[in-house]
Steps between C-alpha positions, in 0.01 A plus 500: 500500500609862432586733737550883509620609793465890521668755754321788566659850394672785671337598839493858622711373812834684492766248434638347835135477675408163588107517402464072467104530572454834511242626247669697293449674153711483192672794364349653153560501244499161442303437167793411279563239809192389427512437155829344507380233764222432277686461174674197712140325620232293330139628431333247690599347817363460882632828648595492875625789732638597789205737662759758573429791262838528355415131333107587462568815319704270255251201476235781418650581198611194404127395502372804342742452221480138427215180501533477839141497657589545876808527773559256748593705831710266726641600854748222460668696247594840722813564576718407766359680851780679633303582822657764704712619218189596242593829364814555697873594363702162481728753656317603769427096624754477809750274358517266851120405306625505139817334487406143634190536276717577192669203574238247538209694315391177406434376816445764810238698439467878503318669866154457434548384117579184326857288373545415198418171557167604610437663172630240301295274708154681361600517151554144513166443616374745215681272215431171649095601489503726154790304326351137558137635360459433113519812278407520162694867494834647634523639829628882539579509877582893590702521820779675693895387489501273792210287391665477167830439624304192709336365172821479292728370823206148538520474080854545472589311805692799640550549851254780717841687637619491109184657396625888471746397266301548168433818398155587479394893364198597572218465234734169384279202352656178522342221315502126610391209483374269783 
């Protein structure tokens, strides 16, 4: 089966805020964005999102411009919760907290928030449901980094603590096959 994975674009965060579930917007202009992530995605296909806006302002016009009749909204599919840190400076996070965190992101999770292996742990849950259903059409998941980064680290067999290691732009489409 195909599958498009989507990252959602630019946010309005300033670069260096940690905003993992935060609801934020995405910076404008982004129709040429848009378009290109389009160009790269079939006309039909069973459209899921993250319900975060940066990802459902995205799926909108994905649906609007394609077949696609509706959008699957899936909580599964949010970002990683970074708790107490939401919306803070990485540089203002007292570094006694950050550093064994940096370490072993993977594994401790943040005040309040989740690991990585508890996000990784939900998109699992998400794939093993959606992927093992029969579809007659591809499947355009649009998501944020680290639930991408979790998808490509269970079909590549990469480890979690390896899974910063690919690049990954925002508005990138990746297309696989599972």
């Amino acid at each position: 089966m195909e599958v498009y994975l989507v990252r959602h674009t630019e946010t309005v965060c300033e670069k260096g805020i940690c905003y993992g579930q935060s609801d934020v917007g995405i910076r404008e202009p982004y129709d040429a964005v848009f378009e290109s992530i389009l160009n790269q995605l079939p006309q039909e296909a069973i459209l899921y999102s993250s319900p975060l806006q940066r990802c459902i302002i995205l799926a909108n016009h994905i649906k609007e411009s394609t077949q696609i009749d509706s959008i699957i909204e899936d909580p599964r599919l949010m970002e990683m919760n970074f708790g107490d840190w939401e919306l803070k400076s990485w540089n203002d996070i007292p570094r006694e907290v950050l550093d064994p965190w940096m370490e072993n992101f993977v594994s401790i999770a943040v005040p309040r928030g989740e690991s990585f292996v508890d996000l990784d742990n939900r998109v699992r849950e998400f794939l093993d449901i959606e992927i093992s259903k029969t579809h007659a059409k591809p499947l355009i998941i649009v998501a944020h980094s680290g639930v991408i980064r979790s998808i490509l680290c269970r079909i590549n067999n990469i480890p979690l603590k390896d899974a910063f290691k690919t690049q990954l732009d925002y508005g990138t489409v990746i297309k696989i096959e599972m």
